[in-house]
N, C-alpha and C positions, 0 to 999 in steps of 0.2 A: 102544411098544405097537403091532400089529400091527392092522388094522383088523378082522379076527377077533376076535383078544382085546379089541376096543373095541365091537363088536356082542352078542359075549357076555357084558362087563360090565353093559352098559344094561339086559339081560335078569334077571342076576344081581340085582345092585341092586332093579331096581326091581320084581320079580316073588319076591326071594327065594326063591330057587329052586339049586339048587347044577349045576354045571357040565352033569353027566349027565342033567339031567334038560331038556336043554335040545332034544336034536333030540328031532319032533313035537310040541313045543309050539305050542300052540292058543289062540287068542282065545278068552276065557271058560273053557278049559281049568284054568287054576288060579282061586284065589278071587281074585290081587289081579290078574289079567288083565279085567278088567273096561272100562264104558268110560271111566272117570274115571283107570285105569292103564294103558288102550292110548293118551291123551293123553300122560301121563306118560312112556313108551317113545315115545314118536311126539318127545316134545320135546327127551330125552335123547339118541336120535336124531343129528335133527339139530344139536345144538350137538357132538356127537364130531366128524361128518364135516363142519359148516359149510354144510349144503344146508338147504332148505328145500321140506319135501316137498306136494305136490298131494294136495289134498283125494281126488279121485279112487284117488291111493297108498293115502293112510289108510287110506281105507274097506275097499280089497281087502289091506291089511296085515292078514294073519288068521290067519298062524302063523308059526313061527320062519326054517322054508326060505320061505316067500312073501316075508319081511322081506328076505330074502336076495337071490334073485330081483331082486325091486323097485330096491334098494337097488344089485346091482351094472349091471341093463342102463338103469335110467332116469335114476341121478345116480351111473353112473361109478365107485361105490366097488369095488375088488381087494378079492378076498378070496381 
């Protein structure tokens, strides 16, 4: 699985949401994007890639390219 396809699962899964509807996703954007399901994606996350992300990350983690973003200039993930 390609780390794309591992970032859009985490989405998938935990926001239930189908593939398409994935770019401009938004924090609070759908109903289970909340903040008890941005932990949830923040946790899932990290156990795909084995990082452990900065509080700091978290907070500005607030849509699906930000996640992106974050994820490949500050912990290194290709996509």
């Amino acid at each position: 699985m390609t780390n794309l396809e591992k970032y859009n699962q985490a989405f998938i899964d935990n926001f239930n949401v189908s593939a398409d509807k994935l770019s401009g996703l938004q924090y609070q954007g759908t109903e289970l994007w909340d903040s008890v399901g941005h932990m949830t994606l923040v946790a899932a996350l990290e156990d795909a890639f084995n990082i452990m992300m900065e509080t700091d990350d978290i907070i500005d983690f607030s849509s699906y390219e930000k996640g992106k973003e974050i994820l490949s200039t500050k912990y290194n993930v290709k996509f």
